[in-house]
N, C-alpha and C positions, 0 to 999 in steps of 0.2 A: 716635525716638518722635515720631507725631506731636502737636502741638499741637493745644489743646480751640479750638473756634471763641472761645469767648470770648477766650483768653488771643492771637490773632490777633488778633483788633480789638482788643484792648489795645498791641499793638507794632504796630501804623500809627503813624506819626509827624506831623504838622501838628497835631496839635488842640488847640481849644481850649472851655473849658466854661463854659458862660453857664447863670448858674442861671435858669431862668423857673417863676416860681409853687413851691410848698412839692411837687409831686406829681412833675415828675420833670426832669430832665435834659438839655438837647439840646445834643449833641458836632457841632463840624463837621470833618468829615474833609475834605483835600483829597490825593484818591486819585492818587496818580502814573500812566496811564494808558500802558500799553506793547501787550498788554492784559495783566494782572492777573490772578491767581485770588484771589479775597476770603473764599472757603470749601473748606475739605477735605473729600474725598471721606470721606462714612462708607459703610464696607461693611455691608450687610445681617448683625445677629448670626446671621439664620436660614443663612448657609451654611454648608456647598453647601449649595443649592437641591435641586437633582435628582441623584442618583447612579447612573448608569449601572450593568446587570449586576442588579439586585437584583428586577426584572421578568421574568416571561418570559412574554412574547406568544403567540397561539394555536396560531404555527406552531411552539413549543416553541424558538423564538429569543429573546437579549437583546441589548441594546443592549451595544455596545465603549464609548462616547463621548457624551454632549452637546458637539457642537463647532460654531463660527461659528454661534450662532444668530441668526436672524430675529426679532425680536417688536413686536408692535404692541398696542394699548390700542384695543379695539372696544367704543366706546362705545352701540351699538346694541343688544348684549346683556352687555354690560357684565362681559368676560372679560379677560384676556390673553391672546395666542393665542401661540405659535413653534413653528419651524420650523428644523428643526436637522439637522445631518449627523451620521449613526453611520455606523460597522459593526456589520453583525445578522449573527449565527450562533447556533448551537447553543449553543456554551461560547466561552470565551475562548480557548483554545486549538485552534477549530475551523480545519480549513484550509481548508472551503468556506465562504466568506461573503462579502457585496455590503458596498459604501458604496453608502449611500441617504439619502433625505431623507425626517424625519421630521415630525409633527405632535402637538402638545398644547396643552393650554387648564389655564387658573390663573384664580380669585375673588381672590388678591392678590397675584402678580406674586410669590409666594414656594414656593406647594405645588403641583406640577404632576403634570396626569394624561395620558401620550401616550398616544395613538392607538395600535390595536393594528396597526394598517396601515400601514404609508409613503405618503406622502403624493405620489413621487416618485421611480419606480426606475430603473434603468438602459436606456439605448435601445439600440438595434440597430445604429447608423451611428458616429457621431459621442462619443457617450456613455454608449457601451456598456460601457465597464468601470467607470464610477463617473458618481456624480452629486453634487454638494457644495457651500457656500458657497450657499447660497438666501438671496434678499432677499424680501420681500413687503408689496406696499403693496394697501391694497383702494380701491376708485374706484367707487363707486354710480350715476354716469353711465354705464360701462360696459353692454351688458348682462348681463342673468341669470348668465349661465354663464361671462361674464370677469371678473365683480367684483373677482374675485383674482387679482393678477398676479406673477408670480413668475419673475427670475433668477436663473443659477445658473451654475455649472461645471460642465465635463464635461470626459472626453479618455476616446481608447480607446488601446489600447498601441501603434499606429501615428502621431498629431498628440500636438501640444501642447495644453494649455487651450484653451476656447473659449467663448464664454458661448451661452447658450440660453434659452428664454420658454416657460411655461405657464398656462396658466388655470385657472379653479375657479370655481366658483358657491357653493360655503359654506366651501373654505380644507381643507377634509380630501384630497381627491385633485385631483390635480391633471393637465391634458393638452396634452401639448408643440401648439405649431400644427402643422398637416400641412405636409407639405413642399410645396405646392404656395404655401403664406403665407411661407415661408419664403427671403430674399432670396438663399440660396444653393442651395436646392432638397433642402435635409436638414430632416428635424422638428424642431421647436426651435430649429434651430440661427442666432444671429441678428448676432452680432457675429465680424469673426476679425481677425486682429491688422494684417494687411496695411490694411484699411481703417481702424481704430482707430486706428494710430500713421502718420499720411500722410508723417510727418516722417522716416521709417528706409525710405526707398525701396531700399535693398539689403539690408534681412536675410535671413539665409538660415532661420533661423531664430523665433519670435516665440511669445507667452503671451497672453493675456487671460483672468484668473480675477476671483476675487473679486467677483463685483458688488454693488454697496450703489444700491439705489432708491429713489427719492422722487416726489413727484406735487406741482405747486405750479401753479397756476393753469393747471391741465390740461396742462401739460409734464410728463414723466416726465424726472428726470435722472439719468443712473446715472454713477457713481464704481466705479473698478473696479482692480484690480494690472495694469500691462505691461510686458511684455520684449522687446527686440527686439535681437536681435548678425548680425553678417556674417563671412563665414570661417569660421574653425573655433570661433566664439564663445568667443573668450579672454576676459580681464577686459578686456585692451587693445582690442577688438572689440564691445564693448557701445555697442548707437547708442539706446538707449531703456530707462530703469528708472524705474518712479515712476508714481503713480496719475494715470488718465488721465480724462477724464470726456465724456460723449456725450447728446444732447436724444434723445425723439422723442414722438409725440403718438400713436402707438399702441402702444407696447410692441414692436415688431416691427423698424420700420425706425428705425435710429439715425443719428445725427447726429455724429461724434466732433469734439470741438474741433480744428481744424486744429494746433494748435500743442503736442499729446498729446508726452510728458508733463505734466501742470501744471506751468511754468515755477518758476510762486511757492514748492511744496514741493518743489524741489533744492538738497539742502544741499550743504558745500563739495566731499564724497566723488562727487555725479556722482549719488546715489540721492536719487528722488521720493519715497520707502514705499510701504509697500504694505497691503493688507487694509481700506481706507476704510470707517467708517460715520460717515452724515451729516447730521443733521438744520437742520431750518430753524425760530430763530426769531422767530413772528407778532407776539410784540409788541414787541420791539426790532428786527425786521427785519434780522434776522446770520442766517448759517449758520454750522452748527459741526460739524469734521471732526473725529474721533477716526483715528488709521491708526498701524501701526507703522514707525519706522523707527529700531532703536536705534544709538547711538554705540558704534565698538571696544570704549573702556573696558565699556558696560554688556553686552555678548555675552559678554564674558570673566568675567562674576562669574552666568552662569545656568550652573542646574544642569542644565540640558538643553540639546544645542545643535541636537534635532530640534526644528521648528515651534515653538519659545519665543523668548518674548520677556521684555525689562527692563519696559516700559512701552507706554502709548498717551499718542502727543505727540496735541495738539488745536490745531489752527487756525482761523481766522476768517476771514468774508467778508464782503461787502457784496452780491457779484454774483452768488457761486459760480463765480467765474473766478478770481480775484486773491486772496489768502490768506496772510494773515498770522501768521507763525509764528515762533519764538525760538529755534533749536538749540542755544540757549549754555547755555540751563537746563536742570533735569531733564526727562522724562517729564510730562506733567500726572495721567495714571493710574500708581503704581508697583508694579510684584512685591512681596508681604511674605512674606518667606522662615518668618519665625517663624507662619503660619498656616497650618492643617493643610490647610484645602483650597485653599490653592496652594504648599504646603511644596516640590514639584518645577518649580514657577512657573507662569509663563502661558502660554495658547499663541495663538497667531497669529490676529486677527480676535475683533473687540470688536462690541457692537450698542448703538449708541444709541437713547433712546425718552426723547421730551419728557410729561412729565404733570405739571401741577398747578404751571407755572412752574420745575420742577425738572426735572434729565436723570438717566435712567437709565441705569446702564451696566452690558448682561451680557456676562457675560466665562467664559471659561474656564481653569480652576484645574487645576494637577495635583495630586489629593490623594493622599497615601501613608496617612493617617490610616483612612479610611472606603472605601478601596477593598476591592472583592468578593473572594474568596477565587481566584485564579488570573490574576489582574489585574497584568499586568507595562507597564512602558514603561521605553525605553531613558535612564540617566543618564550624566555627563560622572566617568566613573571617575577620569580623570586628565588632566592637557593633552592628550594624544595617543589616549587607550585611553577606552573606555564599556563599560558596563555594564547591569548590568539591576535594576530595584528595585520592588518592590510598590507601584503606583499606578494613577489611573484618571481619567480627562478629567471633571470635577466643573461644573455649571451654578455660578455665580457674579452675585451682584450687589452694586453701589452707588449711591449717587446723592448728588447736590450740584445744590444752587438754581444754576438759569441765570443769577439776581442776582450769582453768585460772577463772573460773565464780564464785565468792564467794556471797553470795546472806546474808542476815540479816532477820530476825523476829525479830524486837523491843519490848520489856516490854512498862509498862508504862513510865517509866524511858529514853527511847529510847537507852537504852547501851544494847548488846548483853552480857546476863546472864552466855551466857556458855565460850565465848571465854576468857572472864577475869579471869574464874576460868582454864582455860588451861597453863599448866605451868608443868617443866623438875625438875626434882630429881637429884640435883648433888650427886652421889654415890657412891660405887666402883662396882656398875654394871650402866647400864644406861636403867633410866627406864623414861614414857614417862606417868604423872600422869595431871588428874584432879578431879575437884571437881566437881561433878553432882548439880545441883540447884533442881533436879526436876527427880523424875524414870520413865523410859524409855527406849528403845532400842536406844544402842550404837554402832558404829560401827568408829572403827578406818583403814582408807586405806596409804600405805603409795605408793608415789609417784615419779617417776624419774625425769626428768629437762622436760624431752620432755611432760609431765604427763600420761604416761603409769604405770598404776597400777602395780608396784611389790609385796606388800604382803597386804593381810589383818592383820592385828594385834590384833584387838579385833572385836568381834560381838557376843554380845548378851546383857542381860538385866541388867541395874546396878539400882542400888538403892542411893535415898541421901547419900553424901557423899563424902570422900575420894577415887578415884579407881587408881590400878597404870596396866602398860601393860611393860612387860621387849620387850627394842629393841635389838635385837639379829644381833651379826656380821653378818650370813649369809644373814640378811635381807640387807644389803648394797652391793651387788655384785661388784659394780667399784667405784672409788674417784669420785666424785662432790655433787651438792646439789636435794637434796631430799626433799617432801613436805608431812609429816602425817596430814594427814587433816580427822577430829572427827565431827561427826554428831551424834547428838543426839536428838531425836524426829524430830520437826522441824527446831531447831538449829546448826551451824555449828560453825567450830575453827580450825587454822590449827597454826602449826608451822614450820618454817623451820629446814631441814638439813643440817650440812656441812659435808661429808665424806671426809678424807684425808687418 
């Protein structure tokens, strides 16, 4: 069971309580920084979100799945939009039917209406038997008709995975480049594993799926799954596994890091993970990786051992190269078995989306609860043998304040410089002081339980020293606990609040 946020800031351990003035409280926490998670994930009560099956489109098709969605917060018309892989057929037990990429739009990221169209079907060459795992970031420098850019997967029954790029002008349909833009002379087709992983110069074989994109000071950087083996690709014969990541400044031509795997996420097994989503952020300046890669023990306790997984581990950066990660502990996102819309667990590939100082994380559920009436998918009968049980790929959400991510830069020393000079003025006003080690831009945010940003309190430049910031009653609007959390350059410090 998990723990109420409250009763979490109650088992921190360092504190101590200074009463200031009769109205309320202020605790100093000194947070042990590894990085931390300071907040648990609440799941949306409204899931599943979307239930596949229960529409049927014009061509008298329904959707198989919500699977790997896309989604973004366009604040221009003020929607949520995703993009999502199904299979479309007639029934559930149709034998002719495509994976394809689909589209829909939500007013609050919980009731969605898809497109009666695909947004993205199968090609002719390369991608012609499926198309899947779409990322989509939109870039209003682009022009008209590229605003939306979008990778993906593809393979036809001859290659492996391969990623590919399309465009869009309003995010509904979308159209690969022609092969003449294209660096290997196929439409879309734009990354293939030989050049992604430079480090596996003799594979005979190799993958590149899943792409996760982002746009940050006009670079696009994509994160993506890679495999690469030689020989008869035994497990002994594996020269590449683990998410790889690539620049390029038009969506087209990529960049792959020479040193593809990400070195940083290979845990002791030799596996990177796989299925990355990434986001970046602006106001503490981190990236933050969600990707699967679970531990023996946790495969062994899912009830599916097709495309599920235990968890999403989450990592941290400074660069988006170097990434810092914990495999000793759980999952940071977990499977809850006793929920009906993921009762046969999760599956493979998460979507992060930053809004409102908080991450969003949609995910997909296997529900047996609310699936459509002919809706089967394969379970783990027994160690050796599977089975088959009424269920159906369920959209999924949760979300948790990015304030819950506390991240450290080490001295030589390896103690955080700044957080130990962070410390409260018992006064007869109440003021919230530290000691700068080093000048710099400061910026103090204070924080509610849920971590929605209520005030800034300081931002700007302070110099060595002593600095104090007065906290002000209207700064506390209702009784409970509050979180001011102080960054300074690249260090961070927070303390607790109690308001009564």
């Amino acid at each position: 069971m998990e723990k109420s946020k409250y009763r979490q800031l109650q088992s921190w351990h360092n504190n101590c309580v200074i009463f200031i003035m009769k109205y309320f409280i202020i605790v100093i926490l000194l947070i042990q920084f590894s990085p931390i998670i300071l907040f648990a994930w609440t799941r949306n009560p409204s899931n599943p979100l979307h239930i596949p099956g229960l529409v049927r489109y014009s061509d008298s098709c329904i959707d198989f799945a919500v699977a790997d969605p896309s989604i973004l917060w366009d604040s221009s018309d003020r929607k949520w939009k995703i993009w999502y892989a199904t299979t479309r057929g007639k029934s559930f037990q149709a034998t002719e039917s495509k994976l394809v990429i689909c589209y829909g739009e939500s007013t609050d990221g919980k009731t969605w209406i898809m497109n009666d169209e695909p947004a993205l079907s199968p090609g002719t060459d390369w991608d012609s038997l499926d198309v899947e795992t779409p990322s989509v970031v939109y870039n209003p420098a682009n022009s008209s008709e590229k605003r939306y850019i979008m990778v993906y997967s593809g393979y036809n029954k001859h290659d492996e995975y391969r990623i590919g790029v399309a465009f869009s002008s309003d995010g509904h349909r979308f159209t690969r480049i022609a092969a003449n833009e294209s660096p290997y002379g196929k439409a879309g087709l734009v990354l293939m594993p030989k050049e992604a992983l430079p480090r596996a110069a003799s594979m005979v074989r190799g993958v590149v799926a899943d792409p996760d994109i982002t746009l940050r000071n006009g670079v696009y950087h994509m994160w993506f799954s890679s495999f690469a083996c030689s020989g008869s690709c035994l497990p002994s014969e594996t020269l590449a596994w683990g998410v790889s990541h690539a620049i390029s400044t038009d969506g087209i031509h990529w960049t792959p890091d020479t040193d593809n795997p990400v070195a940083s996420l290979i845990d002791q097994y030799g596996s990177g993970g796989a299925q990355p989503s990434v986001v970046y952020d602006s106001i503490r300046g981190k990236w933050h990786l969600w990707f699967s890669n679970d531990r023996p023990h946790e495969r062994d306790s899912l009830a599916r051992s097709s495309n599920s997984v235990y968890g999403f581990r989450h990592a941290v950066s400074s660069d988006a190269k170097n990434w810092t990660i914990d495999y000793s502990t759980p999952p940071d996102f977990v499977w809850q078995r006793a929920l009906p819309s993921e009762a046969l667990g999760l599956v493979t590939g998460v979507e992060s989306v930053i809004r409102n100082d908080s991450v969003w994380l949609y995910y997909t559920g296997v529900d047996s609860t609310h699936a459509p009436a002919g809706s089967y998918v394969d379970v783990n009968a027994s160690v050796n043998s599977f089975g088959f049980s009424r269920g159906v790929f369920t959209l999924n959400s949760a979300f948790k304040s990015l304030s819950g991510y506390e991240t450290r830069k080490e001295n030589s020393n390896g103690k955080n410089t700044l957080q130990k000079h962070l410390q409260l003025t018992c006064e007869e006003s109440s003021t919230i002081s530290f000691y700068a080690p080093f000048t710099g831009r400061a910026v103090l945010n204070l924080y509610d339980i849920s971590g929605k940003k209520v005030a800034t309190l300081f931002d700007g430049n302070v110099t060595i020293g002593k600095n104090e910031v007065f906290l002000k009653r209207k700064h506390l609007n209702a009784n409970g606990v509050y979180v001011a959390r102080l960054r300074l350059n690249n260090e961070t410090a927070a303390i607790r609040i109690l308001h009564r």
